[in-house]
Every structure is written in C-alpha cells, then in structure tokens.
DRENLUM-95924 format. One record per residue (C-alpha): z, y, x; residue number from 1; residue in one letter. Coordinates in Angstrom, 1 decimal, padded with zeros to 4 digits. Layout:
<sites>
      c3      c2      c1  sevo  pator
       Z       Y       X   NUM      A
...
</sites>
This chain:
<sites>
      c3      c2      c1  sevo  pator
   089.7   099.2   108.8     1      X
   086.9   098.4   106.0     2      X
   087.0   101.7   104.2     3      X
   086.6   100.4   100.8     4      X
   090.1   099.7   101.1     5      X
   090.9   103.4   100.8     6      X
   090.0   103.5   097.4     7      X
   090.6   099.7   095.7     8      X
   092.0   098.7   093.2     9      X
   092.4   094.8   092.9    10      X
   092.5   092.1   090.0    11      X
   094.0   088.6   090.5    12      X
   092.1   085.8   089.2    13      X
   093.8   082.5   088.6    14      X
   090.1   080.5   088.1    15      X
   091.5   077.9   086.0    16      X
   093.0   080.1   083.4    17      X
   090.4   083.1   083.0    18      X
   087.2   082.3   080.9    19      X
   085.8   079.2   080.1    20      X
   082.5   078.9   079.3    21      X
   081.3   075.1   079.1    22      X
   083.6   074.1   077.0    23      X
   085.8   071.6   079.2    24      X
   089.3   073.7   079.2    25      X
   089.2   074.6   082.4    26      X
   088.0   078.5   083.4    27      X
   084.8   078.3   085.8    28      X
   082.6   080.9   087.8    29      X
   080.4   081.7   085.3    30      X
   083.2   082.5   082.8    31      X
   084.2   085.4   085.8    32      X
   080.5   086.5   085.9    33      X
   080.9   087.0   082.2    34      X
   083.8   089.5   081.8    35      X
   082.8   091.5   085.4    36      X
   082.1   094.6   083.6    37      X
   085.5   093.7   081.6    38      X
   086.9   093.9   085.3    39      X
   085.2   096.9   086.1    40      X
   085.8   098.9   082.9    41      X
   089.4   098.8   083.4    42      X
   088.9   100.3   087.0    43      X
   089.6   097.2   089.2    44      X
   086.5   097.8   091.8    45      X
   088.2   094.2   093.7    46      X
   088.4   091.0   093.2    47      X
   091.3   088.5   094.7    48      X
   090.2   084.7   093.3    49      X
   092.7   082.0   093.9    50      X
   091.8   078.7   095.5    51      X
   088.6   077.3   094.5    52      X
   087.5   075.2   096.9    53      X
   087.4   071.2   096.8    54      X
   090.5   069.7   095.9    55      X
   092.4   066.8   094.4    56      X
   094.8   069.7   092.7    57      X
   097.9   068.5   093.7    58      X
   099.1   071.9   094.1    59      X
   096.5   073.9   092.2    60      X
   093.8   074.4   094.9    61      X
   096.3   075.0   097.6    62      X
   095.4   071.9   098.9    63      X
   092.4   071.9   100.1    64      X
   090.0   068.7   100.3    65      X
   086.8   071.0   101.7    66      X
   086.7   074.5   102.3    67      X
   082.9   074.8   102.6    68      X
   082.3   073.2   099.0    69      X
   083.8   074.8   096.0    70      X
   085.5   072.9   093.6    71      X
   082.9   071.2   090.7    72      X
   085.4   072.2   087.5    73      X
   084.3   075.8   088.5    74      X
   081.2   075.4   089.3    75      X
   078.8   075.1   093.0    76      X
   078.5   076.9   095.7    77      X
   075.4   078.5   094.4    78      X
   077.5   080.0   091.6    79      X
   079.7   080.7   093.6    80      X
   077.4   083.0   095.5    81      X
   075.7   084.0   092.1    82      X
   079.6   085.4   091.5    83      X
   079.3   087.7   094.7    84      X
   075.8   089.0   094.0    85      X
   076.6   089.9   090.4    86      X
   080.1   091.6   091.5    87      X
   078.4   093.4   094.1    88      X
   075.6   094.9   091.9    89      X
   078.8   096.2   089.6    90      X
   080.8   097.6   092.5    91      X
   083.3   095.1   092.7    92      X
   083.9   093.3   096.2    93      X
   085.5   089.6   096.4    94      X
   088.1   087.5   098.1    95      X
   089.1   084.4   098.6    96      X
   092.0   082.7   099.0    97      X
   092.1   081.2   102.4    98      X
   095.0   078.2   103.3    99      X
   095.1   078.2   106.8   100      X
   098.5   076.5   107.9   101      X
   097.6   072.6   105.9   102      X
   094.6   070.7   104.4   103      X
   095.0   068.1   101.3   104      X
   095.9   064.7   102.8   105      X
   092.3   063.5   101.4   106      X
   090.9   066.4   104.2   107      X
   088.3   064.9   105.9   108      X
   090.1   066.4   109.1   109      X
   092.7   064.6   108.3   110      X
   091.2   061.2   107.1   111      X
   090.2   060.7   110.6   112      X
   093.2   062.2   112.3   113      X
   095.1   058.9   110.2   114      X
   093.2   056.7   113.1   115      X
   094.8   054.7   115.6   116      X
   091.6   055.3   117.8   117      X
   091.4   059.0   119.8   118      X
   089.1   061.4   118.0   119      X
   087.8   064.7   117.8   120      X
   090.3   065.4   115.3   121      X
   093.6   063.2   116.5   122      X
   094.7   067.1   117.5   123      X
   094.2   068.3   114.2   124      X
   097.2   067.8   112.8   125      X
   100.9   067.5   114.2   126      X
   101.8   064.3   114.9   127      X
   105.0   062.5   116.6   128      X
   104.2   060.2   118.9   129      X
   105.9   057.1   117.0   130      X
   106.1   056.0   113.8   131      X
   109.4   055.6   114.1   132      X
   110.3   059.3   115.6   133      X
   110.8   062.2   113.0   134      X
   110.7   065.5   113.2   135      X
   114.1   067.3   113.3   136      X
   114.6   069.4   110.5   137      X
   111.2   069.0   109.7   138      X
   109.2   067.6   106.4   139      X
   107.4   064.8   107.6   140      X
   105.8   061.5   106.4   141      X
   105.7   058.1   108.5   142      X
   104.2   054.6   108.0   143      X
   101.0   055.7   105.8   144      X
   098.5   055.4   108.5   145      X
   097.1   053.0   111.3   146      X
   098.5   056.0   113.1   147      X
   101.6   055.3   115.3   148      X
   103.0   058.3   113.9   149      X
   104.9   060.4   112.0   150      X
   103.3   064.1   110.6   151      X
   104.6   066.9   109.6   152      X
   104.2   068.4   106.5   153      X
   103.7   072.3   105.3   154      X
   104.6   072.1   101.8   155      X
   104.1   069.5   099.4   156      X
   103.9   065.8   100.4   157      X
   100.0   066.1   099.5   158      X
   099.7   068.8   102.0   159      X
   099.8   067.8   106.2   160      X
   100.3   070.7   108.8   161      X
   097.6   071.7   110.5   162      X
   098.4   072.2   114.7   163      X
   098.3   075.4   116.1   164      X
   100.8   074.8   118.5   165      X
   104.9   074.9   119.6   166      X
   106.0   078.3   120.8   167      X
   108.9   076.7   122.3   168      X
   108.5   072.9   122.8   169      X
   111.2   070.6   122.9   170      X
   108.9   067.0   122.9   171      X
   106.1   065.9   125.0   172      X
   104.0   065.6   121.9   173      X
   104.1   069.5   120.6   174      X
   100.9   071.2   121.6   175      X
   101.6   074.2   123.6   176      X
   099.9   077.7   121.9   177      X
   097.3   078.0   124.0   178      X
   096.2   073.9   124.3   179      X
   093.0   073.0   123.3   180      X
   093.6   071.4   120.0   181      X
   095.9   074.2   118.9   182      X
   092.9   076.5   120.0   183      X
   090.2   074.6   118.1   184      X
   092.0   074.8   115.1   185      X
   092.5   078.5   115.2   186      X
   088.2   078.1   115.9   187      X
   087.9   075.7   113.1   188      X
   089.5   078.1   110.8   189      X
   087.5   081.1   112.2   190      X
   084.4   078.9   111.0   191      X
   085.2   078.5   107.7   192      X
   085.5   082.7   107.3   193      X
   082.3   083.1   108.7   194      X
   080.7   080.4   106.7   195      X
   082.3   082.3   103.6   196      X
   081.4   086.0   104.8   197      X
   077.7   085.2   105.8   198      X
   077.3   083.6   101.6   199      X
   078.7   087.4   100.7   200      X
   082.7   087.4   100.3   201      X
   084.0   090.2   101.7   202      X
   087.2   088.8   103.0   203      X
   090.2   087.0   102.3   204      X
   093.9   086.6   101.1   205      X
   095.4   084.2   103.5   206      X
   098.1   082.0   101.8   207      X
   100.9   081.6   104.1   208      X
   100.1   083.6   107.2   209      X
   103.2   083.4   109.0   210      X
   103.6   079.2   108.7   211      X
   100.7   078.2   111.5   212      X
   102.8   078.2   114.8   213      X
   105.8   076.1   115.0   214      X
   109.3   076.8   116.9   215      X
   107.4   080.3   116.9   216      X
   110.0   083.3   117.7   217      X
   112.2   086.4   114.9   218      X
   109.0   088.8   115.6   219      X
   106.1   085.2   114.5   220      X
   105.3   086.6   118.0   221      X
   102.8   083.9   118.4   222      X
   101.5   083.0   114.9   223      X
   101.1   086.9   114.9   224      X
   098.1   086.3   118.2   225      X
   096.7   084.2   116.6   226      X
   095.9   086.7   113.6   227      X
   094.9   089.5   115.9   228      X
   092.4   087.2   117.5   229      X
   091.0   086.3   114.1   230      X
   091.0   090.1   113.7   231      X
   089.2   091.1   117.0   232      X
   086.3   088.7   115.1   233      X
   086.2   090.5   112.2   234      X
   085.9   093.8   113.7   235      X
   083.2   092.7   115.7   236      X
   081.3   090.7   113.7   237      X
   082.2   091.3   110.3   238      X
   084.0   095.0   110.2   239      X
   083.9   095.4   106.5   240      X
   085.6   092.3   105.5   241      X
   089.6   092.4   104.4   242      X
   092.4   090.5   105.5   243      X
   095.4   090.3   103.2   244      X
   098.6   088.6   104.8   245      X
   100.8   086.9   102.8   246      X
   103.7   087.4   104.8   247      X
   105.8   089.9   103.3   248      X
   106.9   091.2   107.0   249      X
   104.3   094.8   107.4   250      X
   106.2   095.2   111.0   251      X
   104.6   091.5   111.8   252      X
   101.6   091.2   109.4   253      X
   100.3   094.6   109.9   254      X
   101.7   095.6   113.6   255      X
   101.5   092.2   114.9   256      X
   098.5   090.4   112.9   257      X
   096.9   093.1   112.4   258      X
   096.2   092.2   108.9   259      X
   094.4   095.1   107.0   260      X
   097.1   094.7   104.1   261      X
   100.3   092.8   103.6   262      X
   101.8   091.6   100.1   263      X
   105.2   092.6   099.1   264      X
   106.4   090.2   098.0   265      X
   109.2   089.3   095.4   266      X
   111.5   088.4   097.6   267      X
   115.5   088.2   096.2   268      X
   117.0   092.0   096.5   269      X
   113.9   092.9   098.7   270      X
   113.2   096.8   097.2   271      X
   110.1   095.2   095.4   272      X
   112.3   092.6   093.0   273      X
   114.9   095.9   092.7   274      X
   112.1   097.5   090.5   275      X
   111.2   094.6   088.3   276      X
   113.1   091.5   088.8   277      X
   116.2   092.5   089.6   278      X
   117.5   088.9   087.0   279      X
   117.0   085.9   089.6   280      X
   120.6   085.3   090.1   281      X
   121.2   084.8   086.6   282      X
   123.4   088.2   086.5   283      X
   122.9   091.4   085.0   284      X
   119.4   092.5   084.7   285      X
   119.7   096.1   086.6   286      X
   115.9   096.5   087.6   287      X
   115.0   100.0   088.0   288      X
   112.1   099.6   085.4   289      X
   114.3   098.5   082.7   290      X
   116.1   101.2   080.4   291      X
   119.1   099.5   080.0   292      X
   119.3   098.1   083.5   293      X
   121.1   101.3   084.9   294      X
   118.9   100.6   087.9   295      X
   119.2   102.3   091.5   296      X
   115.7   104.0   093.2   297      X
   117.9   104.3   096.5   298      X
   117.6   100.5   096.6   299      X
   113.8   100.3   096.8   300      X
   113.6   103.2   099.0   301      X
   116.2   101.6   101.5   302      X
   113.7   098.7   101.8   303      X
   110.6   100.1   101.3   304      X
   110.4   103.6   103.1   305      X
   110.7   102.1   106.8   306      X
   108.0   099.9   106.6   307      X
   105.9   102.0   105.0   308      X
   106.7   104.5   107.6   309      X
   106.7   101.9   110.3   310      X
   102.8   100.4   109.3   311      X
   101.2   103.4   107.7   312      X
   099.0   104.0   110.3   313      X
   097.9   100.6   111.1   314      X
   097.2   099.2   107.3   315      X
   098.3   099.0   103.5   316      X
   101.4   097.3   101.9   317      X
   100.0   095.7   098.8   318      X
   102.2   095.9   095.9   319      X
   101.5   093.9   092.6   320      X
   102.0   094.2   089.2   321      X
   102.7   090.3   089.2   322      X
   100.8   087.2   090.7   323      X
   100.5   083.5   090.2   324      X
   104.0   082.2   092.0   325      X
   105.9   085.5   090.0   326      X
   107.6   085.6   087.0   327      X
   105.5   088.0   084.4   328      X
   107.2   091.2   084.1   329      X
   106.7   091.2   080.4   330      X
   109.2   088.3   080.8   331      X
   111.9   090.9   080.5   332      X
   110.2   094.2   080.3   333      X
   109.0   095.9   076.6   334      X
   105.3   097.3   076.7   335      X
   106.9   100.8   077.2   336      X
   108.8   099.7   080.3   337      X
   105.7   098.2   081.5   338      X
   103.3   101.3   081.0   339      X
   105.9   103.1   083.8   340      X
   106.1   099.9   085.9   341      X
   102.4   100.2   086.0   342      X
   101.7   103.7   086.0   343      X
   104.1   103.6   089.5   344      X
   102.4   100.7   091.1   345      X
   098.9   102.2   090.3   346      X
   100.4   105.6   092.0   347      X
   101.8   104.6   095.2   348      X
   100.3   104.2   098.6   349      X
   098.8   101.2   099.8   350      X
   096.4   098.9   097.8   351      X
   097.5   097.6   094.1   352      X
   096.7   094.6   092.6   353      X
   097.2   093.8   088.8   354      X
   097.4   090.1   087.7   355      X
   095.2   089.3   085.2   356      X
   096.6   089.4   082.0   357      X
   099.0   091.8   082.8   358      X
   097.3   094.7   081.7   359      X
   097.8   093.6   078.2   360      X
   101.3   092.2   078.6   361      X
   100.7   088.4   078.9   362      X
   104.0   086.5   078.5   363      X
   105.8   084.4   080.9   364      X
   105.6   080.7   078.6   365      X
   108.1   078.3   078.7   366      X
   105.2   075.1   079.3   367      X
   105.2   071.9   081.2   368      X
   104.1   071.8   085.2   369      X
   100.6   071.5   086.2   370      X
   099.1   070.9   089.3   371      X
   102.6   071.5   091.3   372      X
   103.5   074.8   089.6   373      X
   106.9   073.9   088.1   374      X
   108.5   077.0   087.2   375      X
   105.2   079.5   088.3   376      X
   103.4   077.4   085.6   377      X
   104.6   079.8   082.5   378      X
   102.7   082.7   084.6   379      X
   099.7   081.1   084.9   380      X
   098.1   080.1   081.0   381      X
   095.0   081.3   080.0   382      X
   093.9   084.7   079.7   383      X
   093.8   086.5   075.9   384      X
   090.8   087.7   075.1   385      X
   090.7   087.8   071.1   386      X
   092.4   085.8   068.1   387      X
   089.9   083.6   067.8   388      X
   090.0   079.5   068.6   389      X
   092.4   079.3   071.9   390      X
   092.7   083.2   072.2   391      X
   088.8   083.7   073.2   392      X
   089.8   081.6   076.7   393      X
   088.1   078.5   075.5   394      X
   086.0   076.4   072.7   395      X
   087.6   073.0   073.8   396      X
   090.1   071.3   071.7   397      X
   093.4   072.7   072.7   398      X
   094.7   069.2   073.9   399      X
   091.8   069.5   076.3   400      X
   093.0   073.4   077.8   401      X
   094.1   073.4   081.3   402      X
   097.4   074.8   079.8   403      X
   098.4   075.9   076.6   404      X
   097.9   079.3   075.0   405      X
   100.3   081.7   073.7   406      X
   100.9   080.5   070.0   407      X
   102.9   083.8   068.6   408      X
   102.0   085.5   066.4   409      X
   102.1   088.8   067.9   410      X
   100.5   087.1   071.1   411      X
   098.6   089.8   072.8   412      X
   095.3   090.0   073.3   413      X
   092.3   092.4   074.8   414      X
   090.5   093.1   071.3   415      X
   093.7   094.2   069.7   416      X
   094.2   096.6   072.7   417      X
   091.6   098.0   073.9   418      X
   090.2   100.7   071.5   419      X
   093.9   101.1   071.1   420      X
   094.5   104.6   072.6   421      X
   098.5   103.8   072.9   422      X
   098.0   100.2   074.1   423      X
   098.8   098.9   078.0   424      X
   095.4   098.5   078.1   425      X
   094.6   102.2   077.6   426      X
   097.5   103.2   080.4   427      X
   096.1   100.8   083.2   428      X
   092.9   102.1   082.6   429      X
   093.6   105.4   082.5   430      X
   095.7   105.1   085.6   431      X
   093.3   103.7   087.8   432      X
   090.8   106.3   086.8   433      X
   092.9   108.8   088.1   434      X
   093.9   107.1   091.3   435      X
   090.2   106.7   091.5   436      X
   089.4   110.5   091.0   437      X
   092.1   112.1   093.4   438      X
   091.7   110.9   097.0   439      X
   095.7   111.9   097.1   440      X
   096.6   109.1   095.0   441      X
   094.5   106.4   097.3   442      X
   095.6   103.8   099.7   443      X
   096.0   106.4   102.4   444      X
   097.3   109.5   100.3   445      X
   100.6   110.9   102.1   446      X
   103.5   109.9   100.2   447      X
   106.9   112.1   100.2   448      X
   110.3   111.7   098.1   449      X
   111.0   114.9   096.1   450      X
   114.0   113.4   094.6   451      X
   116.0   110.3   094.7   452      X
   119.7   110.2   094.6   453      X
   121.6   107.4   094.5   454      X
   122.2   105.6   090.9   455      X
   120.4   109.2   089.7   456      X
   117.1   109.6   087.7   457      X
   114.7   110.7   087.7   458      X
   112.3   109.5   091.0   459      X
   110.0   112.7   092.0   460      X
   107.5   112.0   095.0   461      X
   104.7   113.7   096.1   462      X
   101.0   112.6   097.0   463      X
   099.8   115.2   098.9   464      X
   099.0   118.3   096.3   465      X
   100.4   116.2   093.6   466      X
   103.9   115.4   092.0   467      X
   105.2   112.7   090.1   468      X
   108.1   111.8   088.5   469      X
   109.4   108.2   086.4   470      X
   112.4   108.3   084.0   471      X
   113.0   105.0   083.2   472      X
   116.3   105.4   081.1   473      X
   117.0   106.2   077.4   474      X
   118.0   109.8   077.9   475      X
   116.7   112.8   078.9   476      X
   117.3   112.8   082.8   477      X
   116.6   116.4   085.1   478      X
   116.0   117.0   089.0   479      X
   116.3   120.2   091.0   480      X
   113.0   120.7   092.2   481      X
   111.1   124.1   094.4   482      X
   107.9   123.5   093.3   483      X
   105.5   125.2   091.8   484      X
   103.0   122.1   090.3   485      X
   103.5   122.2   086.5   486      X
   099.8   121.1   085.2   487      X
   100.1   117.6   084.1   488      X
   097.3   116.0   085.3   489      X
   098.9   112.5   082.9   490      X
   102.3   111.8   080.9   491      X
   103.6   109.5   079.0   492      X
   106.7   111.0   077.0   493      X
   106.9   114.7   078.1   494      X
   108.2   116.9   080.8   495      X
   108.5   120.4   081.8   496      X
   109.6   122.8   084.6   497      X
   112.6   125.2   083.9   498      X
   115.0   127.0   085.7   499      X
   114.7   125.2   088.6   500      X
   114.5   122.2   087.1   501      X
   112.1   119.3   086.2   502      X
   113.2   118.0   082.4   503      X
   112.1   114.9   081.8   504      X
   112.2   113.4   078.6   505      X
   113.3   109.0   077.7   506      X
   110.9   106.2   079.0   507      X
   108.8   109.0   080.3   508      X
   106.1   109.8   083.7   509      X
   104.4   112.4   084.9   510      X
   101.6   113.7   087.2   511      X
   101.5   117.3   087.7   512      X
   099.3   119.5   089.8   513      X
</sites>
C-alpha cells in the first residue's frame, strides 16, 4: 500500500473545463500548472486528471486513439511531464485516468485488427467469426471492415472491446482467460502504466474496472485476476504508485483486485446517493444532507458499514464530493447543506476526493451535450475563477468555450470566496487542514458509530480520540452520549455536552476532543 495514501486528499480535474491559458476555449496542462498552489492551498496534496490522451473525443477522452501521446488541445507529452515535476515540487502527486476495457475505433490496435489478413493484433479485439453472426445480448457492429466479422462494443458505438477473454465460453470464437491474446492484452495494458509511471505519474484511476472479462462470474472472479496480476507489478516494480478502481464493489475491487482504493459510487439507493442524491426517481428528495429531506443515517450505514468493515484492512473506499458523470450536489443542496456534506466526506475513513468546482458550489447547468456527455454535460462547464471575461476560465470568445459558463448573476466564483471567512471555500479548506493535522481523521483512522438511530439525528461517530457529530435538520436535535470529549476541535452552528447529552444546534457539525 503506497503510504501517501494515508494522508491524501484528492482533487478531480476535468482538463477541458479547468484553466485555459492560450486562448482557444479549451483548458490545457499549462492552465493546471498555473493554479497548482491554488490546488495545494486548499489542502488537496492529489491530483486525479481525467482522460487526456489522444482522441477523436467522441466520448470526452474516454475513447482513446493513443495512450502514449497526450491529446494536442492540452498540450504534449513534455508538458505533460512538466505538470508532474511542477506538482511534485508542491507536494501534490498525479493520476491518470486509465481506460482499460475499449480503445477509440480510430485505435491503431484496432485499425489493423479491421483486416481480413491475420495480424499481431487480429486478437485485440473481440470479434465473431462472421459478419453475419452477432453477439447475443451484446452491443456489437458488423459490415464496417474487410473483416468477416462482427465486434463487440464497450460503450459507445466509437468505442470497440478490447479481448481479455470469456470466463464461460459458449462459441468457438471467445478467447478463453488465460489464451494468448487475452493475455497480451492484459501485457499491452501493463505497458502503457509503465510507460506512464517511468515519465513520473504516480498511478491511476482505472475507468471501468470490472468490464474487461466477458461471461465473467457474481464475484468478476476473473476480471478481478487480472487486476491482482496488474497489482503484483506494481508492488514490485512500482510500490508507490495508486490504483483506484472504478467499480463500486470494495469486496471485489479491494478483496479481489486488489485495488488500493475503490470509488463509491452513486449508485440508485446505494448508502452513498442516500446522503446526497436521494432525487433520481423523480420523488421526494429525502437525502440525509438536506434539511428538509427528513433523511435516514441508518440507510447509509446499512450499505456502507459492511464493506468498510469487510475491506478495511486491505484498502480505502473513496468517497466524493461529486465527479464528472454526477449530478453537482449544489444541484439541490444550499451552501449550508453543503458545508456539512463536505465537512462529513472530508471526515470519514478512506480517501476523499473533491470535484473541482465544488468547493465553491459550482452549479449543475442545464447546457447542450458535448463530446457524449448528455445529461453529465451540466457538471462538467468551466471552472470559476473570478468575474471577469468567461468567469477567469478563458480569454476566447465565449462561442469559442468548450462549454458555456455560468451566466447568473450570483454565479460563484473563487475571488468572491476565498478571503471570505464564511464562504465553502473557507470550510473545505479548513477541513482538510484538520484531517491533515490529526492522523485519526486519515484514510486509516478507526472509525466507530456513537449514535445512529433510525429516522433520528443527530449522527455521532468516533475517530479514534475524536467525536463528531452532523445535524442536518432545522431544529435543535440531542443524543445520549458517555463521553467525556467536549473541546471542539471545529463547528459550524454550536454544540454542547449536558446532562448526558450532546445538544446540537440546526444545520450544525462538530469535532470535539
């Protein structure tokens, strides 16, 4: 386990939307570089940078054209590498997003998989052996190549599958597991992370993780090896580089893949959409975070508390404040029910990431798809810097932006926040300085309920020799409590111990020691 872990704090970059600096309305390396100490000022000592590699941006990035050549709108692979040093001199360490289960369909893997004649990559993909045989139940494409084929597809049309094999194989042209193509493209893959880690990133966020094996079994029993053999690599030849899983399963990502971290995700009525998102069924919005949402802590606990217990040993779950497929919680939430969203996320175990933007309440937008985002789109417009010409993002001419900025006027922004000592802003940074100053509060920090009852607030827990406790609701909510903590370490509203009993006031947190 890389033990920088212990102690990060991440921040999500979406590349295209963060800071551009030559003018073309597009973010770029360089514009990263330039706010770094922006990064590292508000206590994020990580970065996670989505796709930036060569693509044709059918799906924002996700569809990779060539993983060993970054993508020109953001700048080379020497500026990429200019990103690492600079983030490294600051303290700040830096993955990338790695898309390991399909390739862009201009891939030159792929290109040359399209041939009728046999070739080093013919194995590459999955293919049928017939044009004119599909794939049951299956996205595929047929009649595009010279091919007599059909192949199978991992997400969009743009966007082949690549082969590592058929679990269980019901036609004579699935590759078993353990065949040689499915094994060079678990090889193939391994090369691109080395070629990455030896320029200086210091690990990855793997897009997908559980869609590589096909037909694979409930436990991804198989797509799971695969992930522990990528992991025996690291260990040996790279031990202080980080895998995060995007998987949402810790009792196969972390157990099984041995992934160092696994996202938790926002799955529908998973304990993680409970605390923020509890809307997507067009109901009632009862989200715990939410003062009027008359929301339930027993519900996240249910889900979250046995695979934390289950995976605590062997690696992190990763929870977020948002990311670049999620719904913004400021979608919903007010800046007060944010500062407690945050202030919980920042506080629990595992490793945090905050979605840039976020810390200053960045709206979800109603705008037009981009590059395959659809509905994610309205999370992903450039970042707020200032009220200047397009928020501080960019210089272009705002039919040039990669998306369009928020046009309120009480759009918010970093300048009008962060000299503000009441803003968001000032309670994420202020949070992650404390997580950064007691070791409790870290990835690894033991982590006890105090209090939770159902449909009852407040939420006490413990981390190790300190207590916290959330009130989310409008009225003054109380918890029997034994111990003997009462120096608040940080608040937001006010609480007290008496008789017993731990007062705390509306819309309120504390830390007490």
């Amino acid at each position: 386990m890389p033990g920088w872990l212990k102690n990060a704090v991440f921040y999500e970059i979406y590349p295209q939307s963060f800071n551009d600096t030559n003018g073309d309305g597009i973010g770029d390396f360089e514009g990263i570089i330039e706010k770094l100490d922006y990064i590292r000022d508000l206590g994020a000592n990580a970065l996670w940078i989505n796709p930036c590699f060569d693509s044709p941006f059918m799906d924002a990035g996700y569809d990779v054209r060539d993983y060993k050549k970054t993508a020109a709108r953001y700048g080379t692979n020497d500026d990429l590498i200019r990103l690492f040093e600079t983030a490294h001199q600051k303290g700040i360490r830096v993955l990338l997003d790695l898309v390991p289960g399909h390739t862009s369909d201009q891939h030159e893997w792929f290109l040359e998989s399209k041939k009728d004649e046999v070739n080093e990559y013919s194995g590459r993909y999955i293919w049928t052996s017939h044009a004119f045989e599909g794939i049951a139940g299956r996205p595929y494409i047929s009649g595009m190549s010279d091919r007599a084929g059909a192949y199978m597809l991992n997400f969009f049309a743009s966007q082949p599958a690549l082969n590592y094999g058929w679990l269980n194989r019901t036609e004579k042209w699935m590759s078993a597991v353990d065949s040689p193509e499915a094994i060079a493209t678990r090889e193939a893959m391994k090369d691109v992370m080395r070629f990455w880690l030896d320029a200086g990133c210091d690990g990855f966020r793997v897009d997908m993780a559980d869609s590589l094996v096909k037909n694979d079994d409930e436990n991804k029993s198989a797509t799971a090896a695969i992930w522990a053999n990528v992991r025996d690599m690291l260990d040996k030849e790279y031990p202080e580089a980080a895998l995060v899983s995007e998987w949402s399963n810790p009792y196969q990502a972390i157990n099984g893949g041995k992934f160092h971290m696994d996202f938790y995700l926002d799955h529908w009525n998973n304990g993680y959409n409970t605390l923020l998102r509890d809307y997507e069924t067009g109901g009632e919005d009862n989200s715990f975070f939410r003062s009027e949402g008359h929301g339930d802590i027993m519900r996240f606990l249910n889900d979250y508390l046995p695979k934390y217990n289950a995976t605590k040993d062997n690696g992190y779950i990763a929870m977020f404040t948002c990311n670049h497929d999620t719904p913004r919680p400021a979608r919903t939430l007010s800046a007060q029910e944010l500062k407690l969203a945050y202030a919980f996320i920042l506080t629990m175990p595992g490793v945090p990431f905050i979605y840039y933007g976020d810390e200053i309440g960045m709206r979800y937008l109603d705008v037009k798809t981009k590059e395959g985002g659809y509905q994610r789109t309205g999370s992903r417009t450039p970042m707020q810097w200032d009220h200047t010409r397009n928020m501080g993002f960019s210089a272009a001419e705002e039919n040039s932006l990669y998306l369009p900025v928020d046009h309120s006027s009480d759009a918010p922004a970093v300048s009008d926040q962060i000299n503000d000592p009441d803003s968001l802003y000032t309670l994420t940074k202020n949070i992650t300085a404390i997580r950064h100053a007691y070791p409790d509060l870290q990835a690894d920090g033991p982590f006890e309920v105090v209090y939770a009852e159902k449909e009852q607030l407040p939420f006490v827990y413990r981390r190790g020799s300190l207590v916290l406790a959330v009130n989310p609701s409008l009225e003054e909510k109380k918890a029997p409590v034994t111990f003997r903590e009462n120096e608040p370490v940080f608040t937001v509203g006010k609480a007290e111990i008496r008789d017993g009993q731990l007062i705390l006031s509306p819309q309120s947190f504390v830390i007490l020691k």
